[in-house]
C-alpha positions as CSV (number, residue, x, y, z in Angstrom):
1,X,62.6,-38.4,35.0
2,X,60.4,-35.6,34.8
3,X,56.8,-38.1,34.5
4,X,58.9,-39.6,38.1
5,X,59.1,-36.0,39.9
6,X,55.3,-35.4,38.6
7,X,54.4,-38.5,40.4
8,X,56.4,-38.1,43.4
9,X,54.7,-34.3,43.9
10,X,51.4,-35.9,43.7
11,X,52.0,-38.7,46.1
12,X,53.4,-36.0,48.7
13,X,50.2,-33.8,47.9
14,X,47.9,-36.5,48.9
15,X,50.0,-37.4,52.0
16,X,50.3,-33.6,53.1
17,X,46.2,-33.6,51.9
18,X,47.3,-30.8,49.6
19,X,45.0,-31.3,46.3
20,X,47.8,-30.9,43.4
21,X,46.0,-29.7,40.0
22,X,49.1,-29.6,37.8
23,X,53.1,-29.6,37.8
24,X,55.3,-29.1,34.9
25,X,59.2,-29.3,35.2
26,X,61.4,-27.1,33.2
27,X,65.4,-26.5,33.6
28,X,65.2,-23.7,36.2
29,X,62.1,-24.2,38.2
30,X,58.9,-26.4,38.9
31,X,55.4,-24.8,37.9
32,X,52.7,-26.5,40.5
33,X,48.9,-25.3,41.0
34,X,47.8,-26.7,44.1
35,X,45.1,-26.0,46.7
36,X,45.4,-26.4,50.7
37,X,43.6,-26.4,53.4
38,X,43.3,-22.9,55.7
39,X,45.4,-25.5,58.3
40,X,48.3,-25.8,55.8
41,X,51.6,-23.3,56.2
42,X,52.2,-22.7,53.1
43,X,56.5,-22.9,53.2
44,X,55.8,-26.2,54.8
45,X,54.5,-27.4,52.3
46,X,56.7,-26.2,49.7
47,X,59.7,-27.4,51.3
48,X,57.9,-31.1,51.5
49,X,57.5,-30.6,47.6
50,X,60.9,-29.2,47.3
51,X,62.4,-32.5,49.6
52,X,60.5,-34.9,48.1
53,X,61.7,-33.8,44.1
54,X,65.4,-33.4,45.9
55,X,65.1,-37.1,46.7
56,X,64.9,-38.1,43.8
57,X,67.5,-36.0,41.4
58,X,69.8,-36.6,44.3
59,X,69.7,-40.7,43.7
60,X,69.2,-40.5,40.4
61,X,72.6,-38.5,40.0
62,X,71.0,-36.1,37.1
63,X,70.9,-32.1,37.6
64,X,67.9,-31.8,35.5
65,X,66.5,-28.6,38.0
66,X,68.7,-26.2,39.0
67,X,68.7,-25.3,42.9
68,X,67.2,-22.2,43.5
69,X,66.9,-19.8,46.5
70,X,63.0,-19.1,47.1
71,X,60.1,-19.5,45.6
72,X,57.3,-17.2,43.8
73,X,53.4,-18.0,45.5
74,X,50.4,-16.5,43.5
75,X,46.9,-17.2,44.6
76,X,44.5,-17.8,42.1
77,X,40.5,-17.3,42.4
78,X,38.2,-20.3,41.9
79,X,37.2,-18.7,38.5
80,X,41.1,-18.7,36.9
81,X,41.9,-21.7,38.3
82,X,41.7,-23.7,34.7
83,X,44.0,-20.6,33.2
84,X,46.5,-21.1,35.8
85,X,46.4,-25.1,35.3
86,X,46.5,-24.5,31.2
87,X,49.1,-21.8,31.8
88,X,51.6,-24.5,34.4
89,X,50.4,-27.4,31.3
90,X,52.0,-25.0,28.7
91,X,55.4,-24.6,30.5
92,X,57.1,-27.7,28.5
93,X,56.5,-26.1,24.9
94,X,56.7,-22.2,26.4
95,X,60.4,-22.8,27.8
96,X,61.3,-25.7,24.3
97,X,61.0,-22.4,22.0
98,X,63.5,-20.2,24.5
């Protein structure tokens, strides 16, 4: 289910024309890197992220994220932008060893 909710959140980024550089799903929370557009409101278009994954787990029946309250937003300079994609990349093994 997880390779569905990856491809969901890139099919909303290109219809929101958000540019989506990486998603990883662990138990508690999603890790995205994407870029917008000065024109984009950024809560917008979280909660289209956040509806579109919902969508899913809620037909499929499975609680495999955990609803929280919030999100965490980080901007990340041209220059660390292949860190932050490596570090979102990582999140499957980092949170397997927990």
């Amino acid at each position: 289910m997880r390779n569905e909710l990856k491809q969901i959140l890139y099919r909303k980024a290109r219809q929101i024309e958000v540019r989506l550089f990486a998603a990883e799903f662990n138990p508690e929370h999603p890790h995205v890197v994407f870029g917008t557009k000065p024109l984009h409101y950024l809560p917008e278009v979280l909660k289209e992220f956040k509806g579109a994954s919902s969508c899913l787990v809620n037909k499929k029946g499975e609680e495999l994220l955990k609803r929280q309250r919030g999100y965490d937003i980080r901007t990340v300079s041209k220059s660390n932008l292949w860190k932050a994609i490596q570090y979102v990349r990582s999140q499957k093994e980092h949170h397997a060893e927990k």
